[in-house]
C-alpha positions as CSV (number, residue, x, y, z in Angstrom):
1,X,53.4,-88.3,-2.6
2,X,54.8,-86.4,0.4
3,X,57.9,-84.3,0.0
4,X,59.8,-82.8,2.6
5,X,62.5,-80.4,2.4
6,X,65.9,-81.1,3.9
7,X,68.2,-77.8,2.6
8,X,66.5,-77.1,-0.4
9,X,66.7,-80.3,-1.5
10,X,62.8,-82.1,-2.1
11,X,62.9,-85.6,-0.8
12,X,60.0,-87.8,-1.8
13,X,59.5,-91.1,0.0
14,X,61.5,-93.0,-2.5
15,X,64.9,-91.1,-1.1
16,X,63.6,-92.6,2.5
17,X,64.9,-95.6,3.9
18,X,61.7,-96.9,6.0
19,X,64.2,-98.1,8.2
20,X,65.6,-95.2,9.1
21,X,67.7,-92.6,7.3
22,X,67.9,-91.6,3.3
23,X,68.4,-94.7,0.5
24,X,70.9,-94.9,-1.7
25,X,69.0,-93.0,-4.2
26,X,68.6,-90.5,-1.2
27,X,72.2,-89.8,-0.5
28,X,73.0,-89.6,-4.4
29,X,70.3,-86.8,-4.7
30,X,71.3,-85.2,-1.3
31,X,75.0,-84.8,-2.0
32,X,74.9,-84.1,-6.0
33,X,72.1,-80.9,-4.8
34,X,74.3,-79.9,-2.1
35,X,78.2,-81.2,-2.6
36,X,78.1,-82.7,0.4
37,X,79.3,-86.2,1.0
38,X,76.6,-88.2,2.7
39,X,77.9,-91.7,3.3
40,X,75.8,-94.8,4.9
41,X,75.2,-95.0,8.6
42,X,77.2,-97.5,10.5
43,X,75.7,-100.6,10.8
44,X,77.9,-103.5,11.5
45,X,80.1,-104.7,14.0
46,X,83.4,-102.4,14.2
47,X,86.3,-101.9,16.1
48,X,86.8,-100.0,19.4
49,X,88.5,-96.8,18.4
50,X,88.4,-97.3,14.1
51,X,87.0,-94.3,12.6
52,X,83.9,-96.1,11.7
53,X,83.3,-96.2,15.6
54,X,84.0,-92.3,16.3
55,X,81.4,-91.7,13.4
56,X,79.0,-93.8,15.2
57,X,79.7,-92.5,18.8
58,X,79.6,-88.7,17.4
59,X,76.0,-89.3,15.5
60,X,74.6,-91.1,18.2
61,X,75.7,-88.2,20.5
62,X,74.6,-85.8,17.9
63,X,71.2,-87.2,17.0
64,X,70.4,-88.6,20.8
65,X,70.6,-85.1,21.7
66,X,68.1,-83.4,19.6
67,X,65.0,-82.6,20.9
68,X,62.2,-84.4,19.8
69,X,59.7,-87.4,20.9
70,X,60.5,-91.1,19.6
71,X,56.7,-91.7,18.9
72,X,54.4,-90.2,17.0
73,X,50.9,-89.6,18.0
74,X,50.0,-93.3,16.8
75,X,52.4,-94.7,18.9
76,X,54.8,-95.3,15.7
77,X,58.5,-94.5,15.7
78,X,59.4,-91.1,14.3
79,X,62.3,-91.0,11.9
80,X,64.4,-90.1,14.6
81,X,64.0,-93.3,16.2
82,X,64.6,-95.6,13.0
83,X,67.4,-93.5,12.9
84,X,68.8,-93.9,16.2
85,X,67.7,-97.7,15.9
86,X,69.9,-98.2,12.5
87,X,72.9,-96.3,14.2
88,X,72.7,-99.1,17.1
89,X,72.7,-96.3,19.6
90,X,71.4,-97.0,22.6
């Protein structure tokens, strides 16, 4: 089972989403480790200007941003990607 670290916190794949970004079980783990307050990406249809939409134009800004290819050497889509692609960021 691989584990990787994201501040001190050991994720294993169950904590993944293969979609893109942490589960449910993910987040739980993340923010009782860390007291953060991980919520779930933004999915759905929202409205132009609702806070839902700022938190989707400021992670797609965020993430879009970081360097990093969106293909691994097998021509799959790194976690970066699924994670761009669940955002809707384009």
């Amino acid at each position: 089972m691989a584990k990787y670290t994201k501040k001190g916190v050991s994720m294993t794949k169950a904590d993944k989403n293969p979609t893109g970004g942490l589960s449910e079980k993910g987040r739980r783990k993340y923010n009782a480790a860390t007291g953060s307050n991980l919520k779930r990406p933004v999915t759905g249809k929202v409205k132009r200007g609702s806070k839902a939409a700022k938190r989707r134009k400021s992670f797609c800004a965020r993430m879009g941003g970081m360097k990093g290819a969106m293909k691994d050497s097998k021509g799959r889509p790194t976690r970066k990607a699924l994670a761009l692609r669940k955002w809707k960021c384009r």
